[in-house]
N, C-alpha and C positions, 0 to 999 in steps of 0.2 A: 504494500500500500504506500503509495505516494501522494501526499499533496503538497501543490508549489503555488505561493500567491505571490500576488505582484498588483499592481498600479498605486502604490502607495508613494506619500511624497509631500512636501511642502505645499500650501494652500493658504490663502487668505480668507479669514474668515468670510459667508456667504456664498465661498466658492463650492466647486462640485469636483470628486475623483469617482470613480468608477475601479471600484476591487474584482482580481478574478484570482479563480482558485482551480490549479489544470489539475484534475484528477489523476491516476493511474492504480495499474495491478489490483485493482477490482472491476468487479460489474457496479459502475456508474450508476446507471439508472435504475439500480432498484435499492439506492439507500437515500435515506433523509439526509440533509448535510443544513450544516450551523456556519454562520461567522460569531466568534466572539472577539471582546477587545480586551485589553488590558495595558489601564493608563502607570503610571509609575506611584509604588505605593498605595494602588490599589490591586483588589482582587481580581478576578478574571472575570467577565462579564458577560452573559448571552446577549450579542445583540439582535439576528435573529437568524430564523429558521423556516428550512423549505419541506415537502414533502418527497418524495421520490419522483414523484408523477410532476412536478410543481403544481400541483391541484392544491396545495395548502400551504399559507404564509403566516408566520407570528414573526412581530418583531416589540423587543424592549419599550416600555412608554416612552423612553428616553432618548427613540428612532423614531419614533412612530411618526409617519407624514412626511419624514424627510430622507428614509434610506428604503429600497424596494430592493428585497433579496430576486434572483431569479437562475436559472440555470437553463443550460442546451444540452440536452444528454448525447447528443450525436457528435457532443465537442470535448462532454466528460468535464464540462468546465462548470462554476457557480459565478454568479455573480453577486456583488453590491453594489450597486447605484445610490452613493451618499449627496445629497442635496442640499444647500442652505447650512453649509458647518460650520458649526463653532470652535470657541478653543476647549471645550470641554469633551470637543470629540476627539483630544490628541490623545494617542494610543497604541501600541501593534495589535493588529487585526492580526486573527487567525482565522481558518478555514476549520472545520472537524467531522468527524466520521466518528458512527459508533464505534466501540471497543477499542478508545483510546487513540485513536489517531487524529492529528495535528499536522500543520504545517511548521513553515519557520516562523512564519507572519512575516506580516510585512508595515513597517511605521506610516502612521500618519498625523502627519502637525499643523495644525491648522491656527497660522499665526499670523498678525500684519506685519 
């Protein structure tokens, strides 16, 4: 099992980054997958979550209306679409998979 994210990076607050998460060495499209974050000094955080089908979205209240999880199973990839950020969204995002698996994460700083 691998996963690798990436589009993380410096942002001005109000700005938009778009997260992805390239899956591998499983079947894809029949697991649920997570982004979580974790800012410094804090805990690890669910930001949110997709279904396998992408037929079902939860996301954090703390996202909610600003970040739309989604995934392409044909690509094995996830997405985050983060919208309108603040600096309370600085963090490394991770990707995850049941039974423990994680990515590296990937930073994101959202600062003027």
């Amino acid at each position: 099992v691998q996963l690798v994210e990436s589009g993380g990076g410096l942002v001005q607050p109000g700005g938009s980054l778009r997260l992805c998460c390239a899956a591998s060495g499983f079947p894809f499209s029949s697991y649920d997958m997570r982004w979580y974050r974790q800012a410094p000094g804090k805990e690890r955080e669910e930001v949110a979550y997709i279904h396998y089908a992408g037929s079902i979205t939860k996301y954090a209240d703390s996202v909610k209306g600003r970040f739309t999880i989604s995934r392409d199973n044909a690509k094995n990839t996830v997405y985050l679409q983060m919208n309108s950020l603040k600096p309370e969204d600085t963090a490394v995002y991770y990707c995850a998979r049941r039974g423990g698996y994680w990515g590296q994460g990937t930073q994101v700083t959202v600062s003027s």
